[in-house]
GUFIMAR-667261 format. One line per 10 residues: their letters; for each residue y, z, x of C-alpha. Coordinates in steps of 0.2 Angstrom, whole numbers, plus 5000, padded with zeros to 4 digits. Each point is the difference from the previous one (the first is absolute). Example, Ala and Ser with C-alpha at 12.3 -4.5 7.8 and 13.67 -1.06 7.14 Angstrom:
BEGIN
as = 4978,5039,5062  5017,4997,5006 $
END
This chain:
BEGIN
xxxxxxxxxx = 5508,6312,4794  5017,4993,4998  5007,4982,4995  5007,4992,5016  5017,4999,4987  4999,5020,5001  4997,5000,5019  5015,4989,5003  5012,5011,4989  4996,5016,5008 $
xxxxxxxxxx = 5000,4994,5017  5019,4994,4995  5004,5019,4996  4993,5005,5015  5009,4986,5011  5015,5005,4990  4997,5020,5001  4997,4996,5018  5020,4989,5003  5007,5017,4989 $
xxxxxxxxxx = 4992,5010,5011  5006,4994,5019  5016,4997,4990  5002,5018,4999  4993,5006,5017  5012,4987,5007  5015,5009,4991  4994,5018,5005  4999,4994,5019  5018,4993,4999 $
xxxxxxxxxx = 5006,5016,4992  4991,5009,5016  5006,4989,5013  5018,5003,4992  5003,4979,4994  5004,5009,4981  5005,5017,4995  4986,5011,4997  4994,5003,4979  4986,5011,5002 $
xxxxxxxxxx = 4999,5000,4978  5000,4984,5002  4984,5000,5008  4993,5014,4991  5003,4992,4982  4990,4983,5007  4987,5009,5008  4999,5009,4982  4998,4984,4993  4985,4994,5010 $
xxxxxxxxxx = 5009,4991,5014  4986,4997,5014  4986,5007,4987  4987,4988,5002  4998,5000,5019  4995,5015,5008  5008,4997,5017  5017,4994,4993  4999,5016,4989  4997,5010,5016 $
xxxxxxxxxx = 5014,4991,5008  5013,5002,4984  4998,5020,5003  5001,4999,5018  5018,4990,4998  5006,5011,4986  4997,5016,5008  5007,4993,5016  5016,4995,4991  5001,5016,4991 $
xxxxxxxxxx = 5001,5008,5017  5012,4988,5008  5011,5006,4983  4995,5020,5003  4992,5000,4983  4983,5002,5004  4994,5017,4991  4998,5015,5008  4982,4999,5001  5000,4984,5008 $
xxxxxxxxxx = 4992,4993,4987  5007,4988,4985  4982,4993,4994  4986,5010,4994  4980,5003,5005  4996,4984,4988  5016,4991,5010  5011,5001,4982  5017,5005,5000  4999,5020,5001 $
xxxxxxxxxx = 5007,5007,4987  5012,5012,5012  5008,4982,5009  5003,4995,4982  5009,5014,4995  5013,5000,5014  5001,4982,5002  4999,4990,4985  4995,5012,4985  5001,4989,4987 $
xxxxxxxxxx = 4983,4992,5006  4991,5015,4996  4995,4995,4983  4992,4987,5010  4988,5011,5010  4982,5005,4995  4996,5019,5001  4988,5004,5014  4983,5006,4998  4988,5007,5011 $
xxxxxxxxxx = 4981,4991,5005  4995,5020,5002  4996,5003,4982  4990,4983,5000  4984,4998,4999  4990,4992,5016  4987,4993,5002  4993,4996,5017  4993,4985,5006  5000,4998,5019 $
xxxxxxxxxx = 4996,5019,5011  5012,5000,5016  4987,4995,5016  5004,4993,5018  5006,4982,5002  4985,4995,5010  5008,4983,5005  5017,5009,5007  5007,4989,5015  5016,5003,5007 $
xxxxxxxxxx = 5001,4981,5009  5013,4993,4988  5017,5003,5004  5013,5007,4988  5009,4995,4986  4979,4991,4999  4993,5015,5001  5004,5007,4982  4985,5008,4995  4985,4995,5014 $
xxxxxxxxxx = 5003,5013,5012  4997,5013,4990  4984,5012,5004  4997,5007,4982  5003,4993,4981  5006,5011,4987  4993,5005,4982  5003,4986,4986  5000,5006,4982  5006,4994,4983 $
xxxxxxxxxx = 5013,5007,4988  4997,5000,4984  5012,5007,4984  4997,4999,4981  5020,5003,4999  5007,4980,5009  5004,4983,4996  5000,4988,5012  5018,4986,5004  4990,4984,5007 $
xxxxxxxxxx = 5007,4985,5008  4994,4988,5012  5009,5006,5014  5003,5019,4995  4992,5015,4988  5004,5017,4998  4991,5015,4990  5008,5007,4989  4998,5016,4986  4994,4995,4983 $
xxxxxxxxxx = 5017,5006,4995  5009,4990,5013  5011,5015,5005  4993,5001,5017  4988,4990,5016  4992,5005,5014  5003,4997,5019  4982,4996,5001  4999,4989,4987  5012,4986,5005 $
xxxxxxxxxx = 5007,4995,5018  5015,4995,4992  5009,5016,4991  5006,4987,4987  5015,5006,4989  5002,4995,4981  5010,4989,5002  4989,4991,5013  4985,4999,4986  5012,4996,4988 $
xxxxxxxxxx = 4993,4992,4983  4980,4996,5000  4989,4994,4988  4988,5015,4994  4981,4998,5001  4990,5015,4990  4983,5001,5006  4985,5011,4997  4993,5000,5018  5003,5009,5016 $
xxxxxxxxxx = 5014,4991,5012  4993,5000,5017  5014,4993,5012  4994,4990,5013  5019,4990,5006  5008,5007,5017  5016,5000,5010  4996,4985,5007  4998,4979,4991  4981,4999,4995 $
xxxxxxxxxx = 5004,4981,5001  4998,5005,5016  4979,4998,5002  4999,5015,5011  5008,5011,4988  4991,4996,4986  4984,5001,5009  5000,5013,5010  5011,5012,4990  4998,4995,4982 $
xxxxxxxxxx = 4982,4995,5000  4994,5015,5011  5009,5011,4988  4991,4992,4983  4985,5002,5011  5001,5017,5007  5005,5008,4980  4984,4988,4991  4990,5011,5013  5007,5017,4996 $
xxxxxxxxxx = 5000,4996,4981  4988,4988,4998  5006,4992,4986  5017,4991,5000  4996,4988,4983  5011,5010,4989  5014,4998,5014  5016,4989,5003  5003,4995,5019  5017,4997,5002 $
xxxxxxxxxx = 5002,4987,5015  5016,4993,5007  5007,4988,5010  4998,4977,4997  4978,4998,4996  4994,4982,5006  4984,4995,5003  4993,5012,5011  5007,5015,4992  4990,4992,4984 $
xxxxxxxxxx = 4982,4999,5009  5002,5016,5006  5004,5008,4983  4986,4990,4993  4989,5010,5014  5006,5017,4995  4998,4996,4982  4982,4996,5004  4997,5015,5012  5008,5012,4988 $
xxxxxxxxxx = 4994,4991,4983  5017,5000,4995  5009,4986,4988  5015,4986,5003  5011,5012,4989  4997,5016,5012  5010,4991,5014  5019,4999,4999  5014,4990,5009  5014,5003,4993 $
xxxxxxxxxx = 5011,4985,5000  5017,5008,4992  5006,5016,4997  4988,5014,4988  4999,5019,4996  4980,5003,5001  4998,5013,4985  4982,5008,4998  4993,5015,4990  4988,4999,5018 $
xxxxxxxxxx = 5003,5007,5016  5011,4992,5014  4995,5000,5015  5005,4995,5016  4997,5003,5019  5006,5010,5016  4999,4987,5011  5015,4991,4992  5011,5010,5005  4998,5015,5008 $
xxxxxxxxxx = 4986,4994,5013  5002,4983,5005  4981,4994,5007  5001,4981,4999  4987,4992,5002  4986,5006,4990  5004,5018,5000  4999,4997,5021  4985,4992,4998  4990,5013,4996 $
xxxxxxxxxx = 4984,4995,4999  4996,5005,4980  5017,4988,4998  4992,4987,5011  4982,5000,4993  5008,4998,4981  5010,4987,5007  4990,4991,5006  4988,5001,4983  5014,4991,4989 $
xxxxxxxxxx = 5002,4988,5019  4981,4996,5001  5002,4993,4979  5013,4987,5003  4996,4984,5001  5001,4990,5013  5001,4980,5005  4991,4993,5017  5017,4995,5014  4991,4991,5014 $
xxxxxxxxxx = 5011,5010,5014  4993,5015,5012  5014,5005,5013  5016,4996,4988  5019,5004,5003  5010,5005,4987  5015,4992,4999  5014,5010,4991  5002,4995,4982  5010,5012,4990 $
xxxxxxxxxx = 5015,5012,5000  4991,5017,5009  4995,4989,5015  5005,5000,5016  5004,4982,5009  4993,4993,5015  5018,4992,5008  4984,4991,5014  4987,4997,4987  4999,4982,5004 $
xxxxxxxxxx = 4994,5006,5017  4991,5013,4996  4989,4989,4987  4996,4989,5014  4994,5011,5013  4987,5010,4986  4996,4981,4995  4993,5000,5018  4987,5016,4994  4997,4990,4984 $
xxxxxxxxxx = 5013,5007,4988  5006,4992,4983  5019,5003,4995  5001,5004,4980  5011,5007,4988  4991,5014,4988  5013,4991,4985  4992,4984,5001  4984,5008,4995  4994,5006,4984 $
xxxxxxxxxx = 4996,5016,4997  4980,5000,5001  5002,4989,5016  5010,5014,5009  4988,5013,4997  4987,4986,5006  5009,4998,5018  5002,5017,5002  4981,5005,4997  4994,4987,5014 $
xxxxxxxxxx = 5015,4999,5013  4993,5004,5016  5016,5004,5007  5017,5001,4991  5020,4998,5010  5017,5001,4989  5016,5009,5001  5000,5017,4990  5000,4996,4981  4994,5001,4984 $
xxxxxxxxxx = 4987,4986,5004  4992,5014,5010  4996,5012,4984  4984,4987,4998  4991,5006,5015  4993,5015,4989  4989,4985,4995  4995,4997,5019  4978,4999,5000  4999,4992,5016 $
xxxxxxxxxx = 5016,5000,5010  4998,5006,5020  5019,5003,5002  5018,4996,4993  5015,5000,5010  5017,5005,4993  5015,4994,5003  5011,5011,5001  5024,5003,5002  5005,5013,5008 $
xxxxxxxxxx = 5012,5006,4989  4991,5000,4983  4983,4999,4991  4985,5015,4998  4984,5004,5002  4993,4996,4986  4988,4987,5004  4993,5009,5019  4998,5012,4985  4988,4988,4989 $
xxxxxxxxxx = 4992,4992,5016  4995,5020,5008  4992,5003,4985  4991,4985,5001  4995,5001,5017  5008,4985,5003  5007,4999,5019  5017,4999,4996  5014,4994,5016  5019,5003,4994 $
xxxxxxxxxx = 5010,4988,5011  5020,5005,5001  5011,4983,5001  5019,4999,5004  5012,5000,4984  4998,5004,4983  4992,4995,4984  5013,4985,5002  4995,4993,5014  4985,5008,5011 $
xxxxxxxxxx = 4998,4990,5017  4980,5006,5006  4991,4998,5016  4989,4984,4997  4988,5002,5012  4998,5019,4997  4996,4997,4983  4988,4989,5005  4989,5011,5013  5001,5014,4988 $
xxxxxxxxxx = 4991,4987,4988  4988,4996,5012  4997,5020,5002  4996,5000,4983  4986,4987,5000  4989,5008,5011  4997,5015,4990  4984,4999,4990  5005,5011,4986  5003,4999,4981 $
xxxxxxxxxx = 5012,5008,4987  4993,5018,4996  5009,5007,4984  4996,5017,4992  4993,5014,5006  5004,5019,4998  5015,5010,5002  4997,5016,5009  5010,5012,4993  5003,5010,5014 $
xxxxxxxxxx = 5015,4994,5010  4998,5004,5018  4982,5000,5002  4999,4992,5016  5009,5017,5006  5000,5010,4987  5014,5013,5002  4999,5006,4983  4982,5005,5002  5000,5022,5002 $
xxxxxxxxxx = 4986,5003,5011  4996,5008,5018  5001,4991,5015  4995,5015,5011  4983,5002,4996  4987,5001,5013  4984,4989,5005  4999,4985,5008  5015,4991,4989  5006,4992,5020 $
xxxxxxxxxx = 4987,4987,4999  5000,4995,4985  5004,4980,4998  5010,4993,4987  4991,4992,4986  5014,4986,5000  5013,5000,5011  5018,5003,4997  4993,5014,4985  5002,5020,5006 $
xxxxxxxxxx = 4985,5011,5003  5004,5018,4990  4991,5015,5004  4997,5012,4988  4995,5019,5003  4991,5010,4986  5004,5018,4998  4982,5009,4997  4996,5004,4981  4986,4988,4996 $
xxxxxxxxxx = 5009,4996,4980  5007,4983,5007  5015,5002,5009  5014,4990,4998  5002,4992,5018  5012,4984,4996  5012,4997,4985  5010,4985,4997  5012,5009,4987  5008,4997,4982 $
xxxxxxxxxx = 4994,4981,4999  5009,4991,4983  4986,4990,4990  4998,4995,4983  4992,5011,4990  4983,4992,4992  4997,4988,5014  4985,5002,5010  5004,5002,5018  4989,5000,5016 $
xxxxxxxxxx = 5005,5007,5015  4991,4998,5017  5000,5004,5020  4991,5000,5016  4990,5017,5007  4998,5003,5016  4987,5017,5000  4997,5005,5018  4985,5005,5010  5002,5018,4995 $
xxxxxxxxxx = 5006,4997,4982  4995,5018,4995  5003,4994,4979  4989,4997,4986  5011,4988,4991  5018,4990,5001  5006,4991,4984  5013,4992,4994  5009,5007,4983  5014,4995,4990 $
xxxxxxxxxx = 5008,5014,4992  5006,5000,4979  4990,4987,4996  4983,4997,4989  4983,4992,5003  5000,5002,5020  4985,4990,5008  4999,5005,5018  4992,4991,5015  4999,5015,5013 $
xxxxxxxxxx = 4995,4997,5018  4984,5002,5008  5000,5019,5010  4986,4994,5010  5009,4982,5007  5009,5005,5015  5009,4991,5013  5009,4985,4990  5009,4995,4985  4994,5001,4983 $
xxxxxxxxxx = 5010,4998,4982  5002,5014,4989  5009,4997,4981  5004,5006,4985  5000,4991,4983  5011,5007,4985  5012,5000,4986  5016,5007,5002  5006,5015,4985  5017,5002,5006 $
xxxxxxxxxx = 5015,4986,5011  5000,5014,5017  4980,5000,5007  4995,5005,5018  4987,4991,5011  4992,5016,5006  4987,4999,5016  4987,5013,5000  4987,5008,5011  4987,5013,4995 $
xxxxxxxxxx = 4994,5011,5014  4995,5017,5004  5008,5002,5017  5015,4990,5007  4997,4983,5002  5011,4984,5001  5001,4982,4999  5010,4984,4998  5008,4986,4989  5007,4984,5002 $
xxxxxxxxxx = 5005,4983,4989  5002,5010,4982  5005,4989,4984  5001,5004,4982  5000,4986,4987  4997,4998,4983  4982,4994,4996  4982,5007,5000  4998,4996,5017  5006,5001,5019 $
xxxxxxx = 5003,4983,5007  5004,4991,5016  5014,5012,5009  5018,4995,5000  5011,5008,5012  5016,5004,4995  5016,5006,5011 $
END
């Protein structure tokens, strides 16, 4: 993809955008802490220029110190505010504090007038857990994950980098807060080379290194993926990457490129400055910005499934090992201050000590696709257990003062028991109990399972007690002995007024889902002794083509599955729950899910 010349100068910029950078933070903080007078333009004109640009958190961390010395100087704008919703400059802040960069600032366009198009439906995050501590905890504990769609204009340009991007107007007169984390000013673009291209512009870079394997897989990749689905055809397309490719970022492009049946020249890393100019579309992606959902849109399971296609093509070399521990290798890695220890007492349970660097990129998908069990400190080495086909456990190492969740994430969606073990220290220096690590490992090895990936998403957040569900929980009959058809999932009652037309008894209302899919949507009847109906049925309302499996009036006493099978017209559709009946009657529901396909499968509670 790139020379290794071409890697060594742009990791040079970055090392040297890096030193400019903590430079700059370490003159905002002295200008807090009162060491040298406070220069709020000062700060204002570098952070203009780019200053901490290439790093997300250091660009975080730039505003936080400006808009603290800005206070300390009773400047801070009226509003509270001295950046804007796409973390610019605001234009008000410029006027009152330093108008002569105004020149310098892009006007602001809104992602309302865009047009979208979805990818991912909102549904419950069936693999929730709350175990992991905060700051760890980022995105884990949540119980439902939100919608995911695309933008897409025929008015934008597109500034790349390695490191950076922003989507501008074909005009270059304004951007859009959705379109780059950044807020980048004029000056910060500053003078590009110009490409003209005739094809659409799809922007797959994020706020965060794609040298970084997690990124780039489980954000970039999962977008290209998710958009060849919805559009089925990406060939005439550019995908405009970011961040240092090496050898791995290479094999896995060569997997997409296969999968979609796309060429070399559809794929992108830019490796200096460019302006992306296209008579196409632009398009770019909420999850960049406005919705953070690393990894793999939460693992969702259509995220997961996709990944794992492009993950099942690589290539992969034989590494005689079974129980490894991953010793850190790479900036993103924690380090084990007792590692020497540690590594001794796993050697007692048969574990090998290796470092992921020192092997090629075919031999770390290889490890990872036979490891029986897996140990390391959190890292970036841990993005490979989406590979994981046999793996009966990983233990995590974890500092209590930093890291995520990212790779309980992967491993949940994997099925992959997964124990987080929090040391003393930090990333620096973590100090973990030796022989803890090592009973946790031998927990591990007595489970007899295997890595499950895939599976449907149900739709439905809060299925297991499903408070969104309108129905009657007064009804009469024998509804006080009826048993749970799993445990943990909420029996409804439903009463049906008399009428004998199919009255709606049970309405999960005002679902989102993409128009055109084809949708099934299932639960479990309970129709008593007494059922007094002629019919219950499932129906999904605005929607085309409806196949309908109706329970069985004359099976009494126990659960059966009642579905519905259609084609949504319009994004708002209600799961309505229907009983026919000449005189009033009743009955229950329990463990309902709507997902897309033709079929109901395997129920997935969700909380």
């Amino acid at each position: 993809m790139w020379s290794e010349a071409t890697r060594v100068e742009v990791s040079r910029q970055l090392d040297a955008h890096l030193t400019e950078s903590n430079q700059f933070l370490a003159l905002a903080r002295a200008m807090l802490d009162g060491h040298l007078p406070p220069d709020l333009p000062l700060l204002l004109y570098a952070y203009g220029r780019g200053v901490c640009s290439c790093f997300d958190h250091l660009h975080h961390a730039a505003r936080d110190l400006i808009g603290a010395v800005a206070e300390r100087q009773g400047l801070l704008p009226a509003d509270g505010l001295l950046f804007d919703a796409g973390h610019g400059l605001s234009r008000e802040a410029a006027a009152a504090l330093c108008p002569d960069l105004l020149p310098n600032l892009y006007g602001a366009s809104t992602s309302d007038a865009l047009d979208r198009l979805p990818l991912l439906e909102g549904c419950g995050n069936e693999i929730a857990n709350r175990r992991f501590p905060p700051p760890m905890n980022m995105l884990l504990h949540r119980a439902d994950r939100p919608p995911m769609h695309a933008y897409v204009s025929n008015d934008a340009c597109v500034y790349a980098h390695p490191f950076r991007y922003q989507v501008l107007s074909r005009d270059r007169s304004r951007s859009w807060a959705s379109g780059s984390p950044r807020g980048l000013s004029r000056d910060a673009i500053g003078a590009t080379e110009i490409i003209a291209l005739d094809k659409d512009i799809i922007v797959l870079q994020d706020r965060f290194n794609f040298t970084a394997l997690s990124h780039f897989l489980f954000d970039g990749i999962t977008r290209a993926l998710l958009l060849g689905q919805a559009l089925g055809n990406l060939r005439s397309s550019l995908l405009v990457f970011g961040g240092i490719p090496d050898e791995m970022h290479a094999s896995i492009c060569n997997a997409l490129c296969e999968m979609l049946n796309l060429e070399p020249e559809n794929i992108l890393f830019p490796d200096h400055s460019v302006t992306l100019e296209t008579t196409g579309r632009c398009i770019w992606f909420s999850d960049q910005v406005e919705a953070y959902l690393h990894p793999a849109q939460m693992a969702h399971p259509t995220s997961i499934a996709l990944l794992r296609s492009i993950v099942e093509a690589l290539p992969g070399a034989p590494v005689e090992c079974r129980r490894v521990y991953l010793r850190g290798s790479a900036a993103g890695h924690t380090r084990v201050a007792n590692e020497e220890a540690l590594i001794a007492r796993l050697g007692q349970s048969g574990f090998t000590p290796l470092r992921l660097a020192e092997l090629t990129a075919r031999q770390r998908i290889g490890l990872f696709r036979e490891a029986d069990l897996v140990v390391a400190p959190y890292g970036l080495d841990l993005t490979y257990l989406i590979a994981a086909d046999r793996a009966r456990g990983v233990v995590e190492l974890l500092s209590p003062l930093g890291g995520t969740d990212t790779y309980a994430f992967i491993a949940a969606a994997g099925h992959i028991p997964h124990v987080g073990i929090v040391g003393d220290g930090d990333a620096a220096g973590l100090t973990v109990n030796e022989a803890q690590v090592g009973r946790f490992t031998e927990f591990l090895a007595a489970g007899a399972g295997r890595p499950v990936w895939g599976g449907p998403a149900n739709l439905l957040a809060g299925s297991r007690w499903p408070t969104r569900l309108a129905g009657s929980s007064d009804a009469g009959g024998d509804r006080q002995s009826i048993p749970p058809l799993i445990a943990g999932n909420a029996v409804i009652n439903h009463g049906a007024v008399t009428g004998g037309a199919g009255a709606v008894v049970g309405r999960w209302p005002a679902i989102e889902l993409i128009v055109g899919l084809r949708y099934t949507a299932s639960c479990w009847i309970w129709l008593p002794s007494d059922f007094a109906g002629s019919a219950v049925t499932l129906h999904l309302t605005q929607a085309a083509d409806p196949e309908i499996t109706a329970a069985d009036p004359t099976r009494r006493g126990s659960w059966q599955r009642v579905s519905t099978t259609a084609t949504p017209l319009a994004v708002g559709s209600d799961i309505e729950l229907r009983i026919e009946a000449s005189r009033e009657t009743s009955c229950a529901s329990t463990c309902w899910q709507l997902e897309r396909g033709d079929v109901a499968t395997t129920y997935v509670a969700t909380p």
